[in-house]
Structures are given as C-alpha cells and as structure tokens.
N, C-alpha and C positions, 0 to 999 in steps of 0.2 A: 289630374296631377298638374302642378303648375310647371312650366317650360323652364325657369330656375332649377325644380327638384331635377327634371331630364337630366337638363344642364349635368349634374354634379354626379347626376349617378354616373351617366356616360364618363365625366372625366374619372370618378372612382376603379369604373371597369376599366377605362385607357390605363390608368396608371399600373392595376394589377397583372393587363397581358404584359406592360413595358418589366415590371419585373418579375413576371414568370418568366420572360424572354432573358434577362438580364442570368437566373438564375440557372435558363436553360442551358445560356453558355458557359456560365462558370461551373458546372457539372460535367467538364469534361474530364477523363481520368485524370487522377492524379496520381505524380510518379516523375520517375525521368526517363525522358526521352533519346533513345538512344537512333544515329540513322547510319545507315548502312549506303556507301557510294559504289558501285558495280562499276568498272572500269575497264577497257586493255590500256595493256599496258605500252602494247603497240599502235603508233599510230598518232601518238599525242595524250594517249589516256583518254579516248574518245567516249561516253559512258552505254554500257550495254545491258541490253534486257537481260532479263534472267527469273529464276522464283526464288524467294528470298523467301525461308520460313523462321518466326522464332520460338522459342518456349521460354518461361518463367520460372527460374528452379529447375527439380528435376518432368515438370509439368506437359504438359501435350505441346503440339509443333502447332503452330498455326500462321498464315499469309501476313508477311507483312505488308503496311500500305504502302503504296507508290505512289509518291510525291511528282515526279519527273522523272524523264528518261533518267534511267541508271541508281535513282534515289529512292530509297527504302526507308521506311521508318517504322517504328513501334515503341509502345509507352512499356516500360518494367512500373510497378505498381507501388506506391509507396509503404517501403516496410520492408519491400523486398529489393535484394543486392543478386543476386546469380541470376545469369541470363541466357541463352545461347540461339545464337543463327547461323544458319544452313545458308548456305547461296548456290544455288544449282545452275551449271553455265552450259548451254546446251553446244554438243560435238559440232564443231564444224569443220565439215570435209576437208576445209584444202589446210585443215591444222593436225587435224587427228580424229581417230575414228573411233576416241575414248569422251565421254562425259566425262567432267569435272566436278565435283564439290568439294567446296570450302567450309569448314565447320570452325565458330571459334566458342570459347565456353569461360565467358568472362565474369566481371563483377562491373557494377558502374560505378564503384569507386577508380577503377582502372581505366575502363575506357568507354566512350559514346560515341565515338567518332570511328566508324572502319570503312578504308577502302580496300575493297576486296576486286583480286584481279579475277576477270575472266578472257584470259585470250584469247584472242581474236585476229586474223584479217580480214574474214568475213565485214562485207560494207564498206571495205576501206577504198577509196575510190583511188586508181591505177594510171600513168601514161600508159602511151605506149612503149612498148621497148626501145631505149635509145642510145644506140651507141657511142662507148667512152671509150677513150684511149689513153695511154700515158705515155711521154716521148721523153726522153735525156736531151735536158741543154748539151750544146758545142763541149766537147771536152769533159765532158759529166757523166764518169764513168765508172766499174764497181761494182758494178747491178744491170741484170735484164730481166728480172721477171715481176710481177704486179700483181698486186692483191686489188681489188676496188671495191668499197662495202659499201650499200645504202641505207637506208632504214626498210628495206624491202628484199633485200637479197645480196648477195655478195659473188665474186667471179674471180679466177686467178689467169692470167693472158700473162704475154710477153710482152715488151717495149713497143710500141705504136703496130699493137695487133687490137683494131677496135674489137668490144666484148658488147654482146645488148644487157642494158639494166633497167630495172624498172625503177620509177619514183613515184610519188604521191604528186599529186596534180597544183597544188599550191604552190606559188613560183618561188620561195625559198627554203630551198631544201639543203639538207647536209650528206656530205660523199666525203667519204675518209680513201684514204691512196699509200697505201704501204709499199715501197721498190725495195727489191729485196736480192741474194746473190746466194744460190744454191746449185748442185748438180742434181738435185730432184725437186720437185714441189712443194716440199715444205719451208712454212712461214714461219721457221725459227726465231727464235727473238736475235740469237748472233748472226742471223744474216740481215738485219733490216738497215738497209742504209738508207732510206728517202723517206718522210711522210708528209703528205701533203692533206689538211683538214681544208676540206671547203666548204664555207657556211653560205646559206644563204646566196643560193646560185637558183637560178631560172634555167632548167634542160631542154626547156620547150624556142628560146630566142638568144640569137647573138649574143657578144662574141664571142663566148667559149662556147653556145653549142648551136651552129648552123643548120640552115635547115635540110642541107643536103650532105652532108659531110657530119663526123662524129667531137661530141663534143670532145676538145682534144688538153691538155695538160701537161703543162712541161716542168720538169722538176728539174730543179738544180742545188748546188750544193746548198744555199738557203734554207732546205729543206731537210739536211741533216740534223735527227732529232736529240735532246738533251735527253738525260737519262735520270735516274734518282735510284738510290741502295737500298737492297731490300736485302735486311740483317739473315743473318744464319737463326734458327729456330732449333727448341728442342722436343725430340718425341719421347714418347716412352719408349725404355730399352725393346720389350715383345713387341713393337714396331716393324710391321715388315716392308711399307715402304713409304715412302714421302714426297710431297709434291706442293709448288706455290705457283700461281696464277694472275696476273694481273689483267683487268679489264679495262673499257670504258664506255660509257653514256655522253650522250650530247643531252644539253636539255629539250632538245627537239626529240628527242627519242632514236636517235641512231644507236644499236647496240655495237659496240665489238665484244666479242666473247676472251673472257679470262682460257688459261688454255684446260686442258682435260687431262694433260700427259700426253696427248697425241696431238702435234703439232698438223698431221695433217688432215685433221678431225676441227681443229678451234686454235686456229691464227691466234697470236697472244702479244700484246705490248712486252711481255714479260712473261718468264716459266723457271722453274729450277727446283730444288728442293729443298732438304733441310739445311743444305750448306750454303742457304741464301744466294745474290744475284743481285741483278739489277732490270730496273724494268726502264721501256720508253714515253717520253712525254709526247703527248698530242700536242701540236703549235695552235698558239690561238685559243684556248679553252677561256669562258665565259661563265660569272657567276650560273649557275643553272648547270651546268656539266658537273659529271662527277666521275671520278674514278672507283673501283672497285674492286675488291683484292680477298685472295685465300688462301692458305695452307691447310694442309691436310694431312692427316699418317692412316693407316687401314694395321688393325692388328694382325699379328700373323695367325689367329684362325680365319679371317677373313670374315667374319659377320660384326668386327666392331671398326668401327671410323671416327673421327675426331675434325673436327674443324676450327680455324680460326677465321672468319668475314670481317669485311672492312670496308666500309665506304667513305672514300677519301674527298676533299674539296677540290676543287676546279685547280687549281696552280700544283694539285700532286704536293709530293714528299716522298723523306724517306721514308721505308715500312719497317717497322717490327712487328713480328707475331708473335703470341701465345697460346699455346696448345692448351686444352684442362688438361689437369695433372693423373686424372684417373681413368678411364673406361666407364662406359654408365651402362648396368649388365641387369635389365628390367627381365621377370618372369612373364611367359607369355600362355594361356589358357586358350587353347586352339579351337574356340567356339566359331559359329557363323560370324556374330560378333566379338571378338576375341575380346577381354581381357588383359590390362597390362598391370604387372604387383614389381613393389620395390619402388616406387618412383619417391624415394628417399635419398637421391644424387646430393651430394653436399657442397658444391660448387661454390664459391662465392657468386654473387649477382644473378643466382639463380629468377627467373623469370613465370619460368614453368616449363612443360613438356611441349612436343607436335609431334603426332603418330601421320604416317602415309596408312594408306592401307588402300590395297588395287585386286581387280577383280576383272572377269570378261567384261571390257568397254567400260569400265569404271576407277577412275581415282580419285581417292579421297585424300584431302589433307585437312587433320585438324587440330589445332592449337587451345592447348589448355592452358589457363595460368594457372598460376601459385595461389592466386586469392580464391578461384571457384574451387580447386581442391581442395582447399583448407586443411583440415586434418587427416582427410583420407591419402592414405598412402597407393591405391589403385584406381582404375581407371576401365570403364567398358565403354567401347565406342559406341556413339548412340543410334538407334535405332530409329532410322528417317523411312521406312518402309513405309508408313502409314500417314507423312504429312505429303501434303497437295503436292504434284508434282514430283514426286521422288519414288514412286512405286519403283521397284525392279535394284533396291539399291544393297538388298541384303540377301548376302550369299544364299545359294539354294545347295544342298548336301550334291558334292563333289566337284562344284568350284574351286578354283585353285586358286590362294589366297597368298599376296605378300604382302609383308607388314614392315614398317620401322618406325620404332619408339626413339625418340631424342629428347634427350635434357639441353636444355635454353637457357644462358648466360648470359646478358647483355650489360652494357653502360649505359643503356637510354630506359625509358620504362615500354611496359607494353601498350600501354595507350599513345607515347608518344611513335614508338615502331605501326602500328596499326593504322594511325590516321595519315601516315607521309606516304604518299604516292609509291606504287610499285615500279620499279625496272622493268624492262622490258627483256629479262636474261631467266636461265631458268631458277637458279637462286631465288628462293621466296626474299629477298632485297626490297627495303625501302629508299628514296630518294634523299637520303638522310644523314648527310657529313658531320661527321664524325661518329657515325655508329661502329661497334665493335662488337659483336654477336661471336660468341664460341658456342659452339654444339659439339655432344658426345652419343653415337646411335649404337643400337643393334638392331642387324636386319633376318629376316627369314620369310621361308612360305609353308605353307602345308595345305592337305586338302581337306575342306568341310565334311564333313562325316556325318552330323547327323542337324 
C-alpha cells in the first residue's frame, strides 16, 4: 500500500473518532436542568452537605449529582414537566435531635432554581466568649435593662453589667442593643427606649472592645428609635384570638425574632393584635436588611390558624395586613403516609399547598404547587422509604404522627419564592422584599395503626 493511501486512511479514521467524540458529547440527556443549592440560613448562608434525591413524575427517587459543596443538580427529561426533590439535612446536636427533610413537588415551568435550607451551626467557626456591656450617657435616663443579640445568641443584663456573647470569627460582625424599662424581664415593644445597631465591629481589637476589659457601648438619646404604624386587621368573627409580630434581618444574617405572644419567649421590634400597633425601626438599615412581619388569628376549635407574612425593605414602612377570608378545612386519611382531600381552597393567588408532617426524630416539610397537582384534588405524601439515604422515614404502625396541611397564597410566583435565599428565623421566609405570602392550616396527630 502506497504511504499516500496510509496517509488518508489514517486521516479518515481521525476524522471519524473526532465525530464520534463530537456526537459522544452531544448525547447527553436532553431536558432541563434543574439545580438545587443546600444552604443554612445561618451563618451567611454557608452551603451544606446533605442527600439530595429526585424523581421524574410520579417515578423512583434517585441521587442527584453534586456539582459542589451544597450544589445539586439533575436533568427532567424532555417531554416531561413534574418533578420532585427530597434534600435530607442530617440532625445536628447542638440544633436538635430531629432529622429534617425538605420535599418540593414542582413543574419546570415554575421553577429550576431551589435553595433549600438546612440549618445548621454545626461548622460555623466561634470566638471566644466576649464580654459586652451597655452603659447610659450623663443624664440618659428611662431604662436599665438590655437586650444584646448576635447572630449566635442573645442575652438580657442590666446597665453596665458585662454579659459573655459569642461571635463568628471574621472581624465585621453585626450586634443589635435594645434598652429597655420594665419591673420584670420582658422586652415589650412599649418599653423599648434605646436601640443601638452595630455593623461591622471587630470584638476581638480596640476601641470598643479591649483586650482586658468588655467591649463596652453607650447609648444615648441619639438612639431613641422611629417607629412606623401597623394598621388594625380583620379576622373571621369564630376567631378566638389574634396576634401581629414584627421582626428583622441584617443582611449579614443577624436574626431578631418577630414576637410569639410571649414577650418573654421572642423580644419583638413590634407585637399587638388585631387592633393594630406600631412597630420600631432598626437605625442604619442597608440595602440587604430586611424586615419581616405577621399576623395571625387561631379559630376557636383550635386546629385552624390563618396567616398574613410579609417581608418588608430595608427603610421599613407602614404595615397593613390581610387575613384569607375563609378557613382552609382539607380531609385527612390517617395512613403511615397520610393522605390529604379537598385541596380545592379558592383563595385568590393561590400558589399551592405545604403539609408538615413529624414523627420520632423526624420532620418533614413539603411544598406542592398548583402546577404539579393539576387537576387532582388530593395529595399522599411521598414515600422516600426506599431512596438512598432516607430509610427510617416512614412511619412504622404506632408512631405518633402530626400533621398540618396549608393552602399558599402569594404575590410573587413559586419559583421566584424558592430561588431567594432563606432567613435565618423559623418562618419558612425568603430574602424577598416585597413578598406577601397568606396561608390558611389545619393541624392534628393520631397514631399509625397499621
């Protein structure tokens, strides 16, 4: 064979591996790609391991890929729209002594993008404990007791009685400072006369916080906070009682907790109830802060509750709330996997449902929309018993099981609620100004039987 003929064969067979190779890559599935970001929400949003399963439809569960710390992905197939992932966040002791999973049960018309939290301190690297104080200027008087929050724990002292606090090790950290004037401990909203926000302080050097002495803060009347009105609301008449809450976020991730009803439970910018109120502004808030807000009524059986959420911008406002006008009253089939019927709520901006549902060392939360239900009117919670990582997740006959089914109202869509960064509060809350989310629940337990 002449060294020419070589020649050409060789470049024939070159050219045929370059496009087998060409067509090896373009053979990868086709579909769309939806990815999943694993987060806490504490700490920064730091991203965390976890098992992350999907299925296709109503299809098997199976591993999704991980791309990077905290990032999951997997292809939906072209042709096909219903999807759902699991993210399994493993207990960590110094949070709770309960597993979490997250379930969401979407379309990829709706969304591709979800960060799903898994709380955590675990990892989060600590000072040591360091002594803060807060002291009244000359003449600045009114108040002698002190709140001090970090994004790591909180403390109530007196007037220049150092308290230890921990902070996260990077030299600009955020410390909120409530003074306040009561004959017992609580951090009512009418007693708060001083707040002081401090951004971006160094606890570890000079001059506010030496190395022998605590870092120390003096508040004076500069520190008397503005306020903003938060309207009267209405509940349904069979309302037995009612309650509104204001909170807030730093964008660094400092929570203050909205209140509970029990002020000496969750310290609150603001608290009242249907006969409206007024909440306090944080000094110094920066695009990235947000505030965040609720009302709520609890029917007089007591297994139904109603919500109004609200996450406000950085400069505040007044608030109005609105309650849904009905009760949302699902039938519930008391299986291992339970069963929910009726999910035909008629809400305007209906979104879709989220069921809890808890168990020995297990909670579950998961979110249905409106587009994966379609036209089915119920709903059984899925059965993750058999994908990787989640054995131990479904009831075994005399478990004791509590449930709550909620219909989901929003002004924003669900993909755009899913992809905004979570709070760091117990509110399933996105990072997301001007969202307005109303929910209406029924709750209950019972025991697995068979």
């Amino acid at each position: 064979m002449k060294v020419s003929s070589i020649v050409a064969i060789l470049a024939l067979l070159g050219s045929a591996l370059w496009l087998g190779g060409c067509n090896q890559q373009n053979q990868e599935p086709e579909g769309t790609k939806v990815t999943v970001n694993v987060i806490s929400p504490y700490g920064g949003g730091n991203p965390r391991t976890a098992t992350v399963v999907y299925q296709v439809g109503d299809g098997n569960w199976h591993l999704a890929t991980q791309e990077d710390l905290g990032v999951y992905s997997f292809i939906v197939p072209k042709g096909e729209a219903k999807y759902g992932v699991a993210v399994g966040c493993p207990a960590a002791p110094l949070d709770s002594v309960y597993n979490s999973v997250n379930v969401y049960q979407l379309t990829t018309d709706e969304s591709t993008i979800i960060k799903a939290p898994c709380p955590s301190v675990l990892g989060l690297a600590i000072t040591p404990a360091k002594s803060v104080e807060a002291v009244a200027a000359a003449g600045d008087t009114g108040y002698d007791k002190v709140w001090l929050h970090t994004a790591l724990g909180e403390r109530k002292t007196t007037l220049g009685n150092p308290v230890p606090l921990f902070f996260s090790p990077e030299p600009k950290r955020d410390l909120l400072i409530m003074a306040y004037s009561d004959g017992s401990t609580k951090v009512t909203p009418q007693f708060i006369k001083r707040i002081r926000f401090v951004r971006d302080f160094d606890a570890s050097h000079p001059p506010l916080c030496p190395a022998t002495s605590p870092c120390s803060f003096e508040l004076a009347r500069a520190d008397e906070p503005a306020s903003k009105t938060v309207a009267g609301f209405t509940a349904p008449a069979d309302a037995s009682a009612t309650v509104f809450g204001v909170g807030f976020v730093s964008k660094k991730g400092l929570p203050i907790p909205h209140s509970s009803g029990d002020p000496d439970d969750n310290p609150a910018l603001g608290s009242g109830d249907s006969a409206g109120g007024r909440y306090w502004l944080v000094p110094g808030t920066e695009k990235g802060d947000v505030y965040y807000a609720e009302a709520s009524a609890e029917r007089n059986t007591h297994v139904h509750t109603m919500h109004d959420s609200q996450v406000i911008d950085f400069e505040g406002g007044d608030i109005s709330f609105s309650l849904p006008t009905a009760w949302f009253d699902p039938s519930v089939q008391e299986n291992a996997l339970p069963t929910f019927g009726n999910l035909d709520y008629s809400g305007p901006n209906l979104i879709g449902y989220a069921f809890f549902f808890g168990k020995s060392l297990l909670r579950e939360f998961v979110v249905v929309s409106k587009g994966w239900l379609g036209s089915s009117h119920s709903y059984t919670l899925p059965d993750l018993s058999g994908a990787p990582g989640f054995a131990g997740t479904k009831p075994l006959p005399g478990d004791q099981v509590r449930w709550d089914a909620i219909a989901v109202m929003a002004n924003k869509t669900i993909g755009e609620i899913l992809a905004a960064d979570p709070l760091p509060i117990p509110s399933p809350l996105p990072r997301l100004p001007g969202l307005d989310i109303k929910t209406t629940d029924k709750h209950g337990d019972y025991t697995v039987s068979h």
